[in-house]
N, C-alpha and C positions, 0 to 999 in steps of 0.2 A: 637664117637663124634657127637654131635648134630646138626643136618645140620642147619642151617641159610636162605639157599635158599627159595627164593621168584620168583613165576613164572605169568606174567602177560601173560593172552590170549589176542592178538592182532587180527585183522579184518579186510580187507578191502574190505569184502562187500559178496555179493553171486550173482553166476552164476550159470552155468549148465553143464552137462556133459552128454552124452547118457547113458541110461539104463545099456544097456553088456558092459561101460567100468566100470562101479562101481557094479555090480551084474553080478556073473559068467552065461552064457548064458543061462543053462540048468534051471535057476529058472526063467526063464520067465518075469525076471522086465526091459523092453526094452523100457518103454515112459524114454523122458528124466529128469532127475534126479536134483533139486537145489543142490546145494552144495555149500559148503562157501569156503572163502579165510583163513584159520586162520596160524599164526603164532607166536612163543613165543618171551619174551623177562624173561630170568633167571638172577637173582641177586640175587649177597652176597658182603659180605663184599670185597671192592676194583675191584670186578668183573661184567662188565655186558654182557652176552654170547647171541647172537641172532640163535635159530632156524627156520632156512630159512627165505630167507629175503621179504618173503611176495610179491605179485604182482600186480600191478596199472593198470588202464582202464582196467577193468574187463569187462565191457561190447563188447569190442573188440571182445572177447573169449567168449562171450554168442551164445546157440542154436540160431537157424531163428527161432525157434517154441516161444521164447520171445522176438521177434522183436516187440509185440504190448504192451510189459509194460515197456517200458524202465524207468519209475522211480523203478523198482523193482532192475534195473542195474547199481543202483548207485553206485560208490566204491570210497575209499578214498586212498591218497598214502601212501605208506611207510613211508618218510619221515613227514607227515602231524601225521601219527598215533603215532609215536615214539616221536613228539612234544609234544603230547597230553601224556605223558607217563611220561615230563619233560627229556629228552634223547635227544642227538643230535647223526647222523650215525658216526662221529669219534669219539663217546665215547663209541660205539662196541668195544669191547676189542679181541672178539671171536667170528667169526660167524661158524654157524656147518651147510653143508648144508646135509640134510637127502638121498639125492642123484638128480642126475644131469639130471631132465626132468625142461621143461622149467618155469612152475610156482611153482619152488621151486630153481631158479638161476637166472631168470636174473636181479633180483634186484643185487647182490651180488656185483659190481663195486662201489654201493654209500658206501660202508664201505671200505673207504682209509685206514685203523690204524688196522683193524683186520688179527689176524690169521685165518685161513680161514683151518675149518676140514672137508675132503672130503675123503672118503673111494678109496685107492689105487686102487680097481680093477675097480670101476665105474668111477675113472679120468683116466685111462688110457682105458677103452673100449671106451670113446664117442671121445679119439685124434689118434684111432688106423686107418688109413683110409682105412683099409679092412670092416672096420664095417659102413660106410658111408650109405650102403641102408635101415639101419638099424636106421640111424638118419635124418632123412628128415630135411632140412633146415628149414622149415614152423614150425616146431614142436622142434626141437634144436637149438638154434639160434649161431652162429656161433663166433659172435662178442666176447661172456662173457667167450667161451674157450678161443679166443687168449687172454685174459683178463688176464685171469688164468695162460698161459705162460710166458706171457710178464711183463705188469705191477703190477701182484699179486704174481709173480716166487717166493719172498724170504718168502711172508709171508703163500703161502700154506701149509699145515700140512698133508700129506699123513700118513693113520693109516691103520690098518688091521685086521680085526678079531673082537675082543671086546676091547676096552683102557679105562680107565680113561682118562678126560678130566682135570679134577679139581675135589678136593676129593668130592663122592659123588655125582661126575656127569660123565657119561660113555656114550661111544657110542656100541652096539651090530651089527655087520654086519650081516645082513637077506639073502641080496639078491635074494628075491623073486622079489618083485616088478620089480628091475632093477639089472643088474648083480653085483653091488656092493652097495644095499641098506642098509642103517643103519636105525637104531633105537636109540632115544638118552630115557634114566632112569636119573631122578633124585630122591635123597634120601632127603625127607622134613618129619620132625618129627615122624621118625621111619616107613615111609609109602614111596610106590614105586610110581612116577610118570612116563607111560611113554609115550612118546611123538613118535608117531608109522610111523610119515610120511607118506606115500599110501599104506605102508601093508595092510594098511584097513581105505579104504575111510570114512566108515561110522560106527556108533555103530552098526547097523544091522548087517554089518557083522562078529563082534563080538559075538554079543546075538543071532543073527539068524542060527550062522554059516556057513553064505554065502562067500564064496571066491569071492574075487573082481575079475574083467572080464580083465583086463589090468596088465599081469604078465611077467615074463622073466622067471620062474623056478615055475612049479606050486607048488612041492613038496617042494623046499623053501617059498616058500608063504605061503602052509599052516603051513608050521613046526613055522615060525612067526609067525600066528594067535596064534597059542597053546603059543609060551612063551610070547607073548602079558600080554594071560589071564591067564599064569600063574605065572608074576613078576607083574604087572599092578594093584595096588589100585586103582588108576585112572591111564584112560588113553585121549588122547587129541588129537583124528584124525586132520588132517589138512583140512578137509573137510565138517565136520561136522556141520549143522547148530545151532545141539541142543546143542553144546560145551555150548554155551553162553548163554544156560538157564540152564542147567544142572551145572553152576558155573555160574552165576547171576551176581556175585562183579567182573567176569573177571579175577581173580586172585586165585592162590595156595598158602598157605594155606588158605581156603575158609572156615568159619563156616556154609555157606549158603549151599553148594554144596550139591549134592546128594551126600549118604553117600558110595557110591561103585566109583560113575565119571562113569560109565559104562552103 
């Protein structure tokens, strides 16, 4: 069947992040790193699915080392970006979150109407309270788990492994990054999209074969990187600056794009 899926690359802005948490130590890239904020929004017919829900005042979360450009630290909201899209947050039908570190969740509350896909072993290690030193409050924010219990309880979707989402859109369990990391694939006109979440911050580490610095399971991590590049036509880091020149129109199916996304 012929996918119909249309994926717009979303933005709100670029920060920074140290060297050895996007570049495994032993390669030496330790000045700290821009990186962007991106996040998707996929449509088809009757369906609008959000991966991650993107994260606001970016500048909060910027190094000290960019305390003297703060117009470099400008970032736009979630809700502001998803306007500009023509979308409002309760016409989220689906949100997938790629797994459960802070700037890939705590938006997740402004989508009242979605089901909400979160890999089984990474929702239940960040509510396990043996693992609390594990999740520092500054760095896991507390509020968007009870979130998740309380007011999100009927609409969560706990998966496991690999699922279909909706035909031609699937999520793959990594768990490198984090102990229950996904990966979301989409299928657009006979070509793989996929959408990697922090398996791999950057294309570099992709093309360079750098392991990012910041994992839970090294050897799940790298085993991700391999089926990355080996399902991945394109592929669409969450971190990536060059996403947005590398696809220009912002958008999948792209004529403009680079012809790999990689």
């Amino acid at each position: 069947m012929e996918s119909t899926y249309r994926i717009s690359i979303l933005n709100n802005g670029t920060w920074t992040a140290p060297g050895p948490v996007i570049y495994s130590h032993p390669y030496g890239r330790h000045e700290p790193v821009r990186i962007a904020q991106n996040f998707f929004l996929v449509e088809a017919e009757g369906h609008r699915v959000l991966v991650d829900p993107g994260l606001d005042d970016l500048g909060s979360y910027a190094s000290p080392q960019l305390e003297e450009e703060p117009a470099s630290l400008e970032s736009r909201s979630t809700v502001d970006i998803l306007s500009d899209a023509g979308v409002r947050p309760d016409e989220i039908d689906i949100l997938i979150l790629t797994h459960l570190h802070f700037d890939h969740y705590v938006n997740a509350p402004l989508f009242e109407k979605a089901r909400i896909i979160v890999n089984r072993r990474e929702y239940e290690y960040v509510l396990l309270p043996e693992n609390r030193r594990y999740l520092p409050r500054e760095s896991f924010p507390r509020r968007v788990f009870a979130w998740l219990v309380d007011e999100a309880w009927e609409r969560v979707v706990l998966v496991e492994g690999e699922g279909e989402v909706l035909p031609g859109l699937s999520v793959i369990e990594t768990g490198g990054h984090s102990p229950g990391h996904q990966i979301v694939t989409v299928e657009i006109g006979g070509e793989t999209v996929v959408i990697p979440g922090d398996e791999v911050y950057m294309y570099a580490n992709l093309e360079e074969d750098i392991p990012i610095g910041y994992y839970y399971s090294f050897e799940k991590h790298v085993r991700a990187m391999d089926l990355i590049r080996d399902v991945g036509d394109h592929v669409l880091p969450a971190h990536d600056p060059l996403v947005v020149e590398r696809y220009p129109s912002m958008r999948l199916p792209d004529a403009s794009a680079d012809a790999s996304g990689r």
